[in-house]
C-alpha positions in Angstrom: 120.8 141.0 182.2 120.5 140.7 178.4 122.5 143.4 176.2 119.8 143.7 174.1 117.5 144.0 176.9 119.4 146.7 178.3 119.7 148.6 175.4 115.9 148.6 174.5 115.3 150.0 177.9 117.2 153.0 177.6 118.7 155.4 180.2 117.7 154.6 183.6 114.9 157.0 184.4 114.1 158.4 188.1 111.6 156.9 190.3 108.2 158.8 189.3 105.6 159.3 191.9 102.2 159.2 192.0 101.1 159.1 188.5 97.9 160.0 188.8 98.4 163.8 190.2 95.8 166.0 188.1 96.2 169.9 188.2 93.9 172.7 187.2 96.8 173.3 184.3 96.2 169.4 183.3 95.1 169.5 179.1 98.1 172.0 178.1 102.2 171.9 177.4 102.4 173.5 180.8 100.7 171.7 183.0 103.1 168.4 180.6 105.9 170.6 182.1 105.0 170.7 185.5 104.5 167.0 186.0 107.9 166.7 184.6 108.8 169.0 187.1 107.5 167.5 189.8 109.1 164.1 188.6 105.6 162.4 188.0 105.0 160.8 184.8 102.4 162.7 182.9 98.8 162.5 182.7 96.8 160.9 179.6 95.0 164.9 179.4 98.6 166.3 178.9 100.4 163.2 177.0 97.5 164.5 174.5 98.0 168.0 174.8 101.6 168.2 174.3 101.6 165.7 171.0 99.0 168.1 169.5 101.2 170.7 170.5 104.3 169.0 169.1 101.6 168.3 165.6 101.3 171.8 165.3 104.9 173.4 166.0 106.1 170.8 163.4 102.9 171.0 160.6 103.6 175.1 160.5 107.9 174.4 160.1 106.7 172.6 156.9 107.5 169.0 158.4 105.3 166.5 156.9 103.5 163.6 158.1 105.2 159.9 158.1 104.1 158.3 154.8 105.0 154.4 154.6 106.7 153.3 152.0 105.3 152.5 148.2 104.9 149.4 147.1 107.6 148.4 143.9 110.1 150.8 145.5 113.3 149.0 147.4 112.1 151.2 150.6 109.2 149.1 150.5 111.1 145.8 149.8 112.7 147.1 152.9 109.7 147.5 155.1 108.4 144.0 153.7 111.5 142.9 155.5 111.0 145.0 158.7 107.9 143.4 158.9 109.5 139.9 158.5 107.1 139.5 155.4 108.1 137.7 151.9 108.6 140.7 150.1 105.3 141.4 146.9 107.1 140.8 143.5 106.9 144.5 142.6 109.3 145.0 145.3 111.7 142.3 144.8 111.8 143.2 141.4 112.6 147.2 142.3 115.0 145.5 144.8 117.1 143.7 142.6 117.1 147.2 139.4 118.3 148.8 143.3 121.1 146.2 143.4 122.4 146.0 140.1 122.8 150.0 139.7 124.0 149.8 143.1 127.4 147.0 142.1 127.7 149.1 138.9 131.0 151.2 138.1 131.1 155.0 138.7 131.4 156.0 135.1 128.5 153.2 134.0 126.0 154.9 136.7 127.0 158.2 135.5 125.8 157.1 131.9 122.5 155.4 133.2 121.6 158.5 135.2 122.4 160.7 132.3 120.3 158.8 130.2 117.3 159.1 132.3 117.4 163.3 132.4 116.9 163.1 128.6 
């Protein structure tokens, strides 16, 4: 088998049984648990139930939502290359200011950074 195939896959799981088990506790984190405890994958009720869950838990520790990266930013020059797209001249442009400041001395990147507090 493939190394990258194997990799992608991941750990190898158990055998799950019937997938299709539903429970009265089906539609909350619990009844998420108890499949998990049975060894059954989960129902599509609790799959939901436990990302809203999750949603919530993380919304009220202050974690923010996923926002894509801006376009004319080297993050998005990135994602344009994630995406195996040619990259919009706004980003190529903040790609190569990322590169040059990048191959620049300590003490000249020092001054730049200075200069831009002022």
């Amino acid at each position: 088998m493939d190394w990258k195939l194997r990799y992608a896959m991941g750990r190898p799981q158990k055998p799950r049984s019937n997938p299709t088990v539903i429970r009265l506790q089906c539609n909350t984190k619990n009844g998420y648990d108890i499949h998990l405890k049975n060894g059954e994958a989960a129902c599509a009720l609790c799959l939901d139930a436990v990302n809203t869950y999750q949603t919530q838990r993380n919304r009220s520790r202050g974690v923010q939502p996923f926002q894509q990266a801006a376009h004319g930013t080297n993050a998005g020059y990135q994602r344009h290359l994630k995406n195996n797209e040619s990259a919009c001249n706004d980003c190529l442009a903040a790609h190569r200011a990322h590169v040059v400041f990048y191959n620049l001395n300590a003490a000249e990147r020092a001054r730049l950074q200075g200069e831009g507090e002022e």
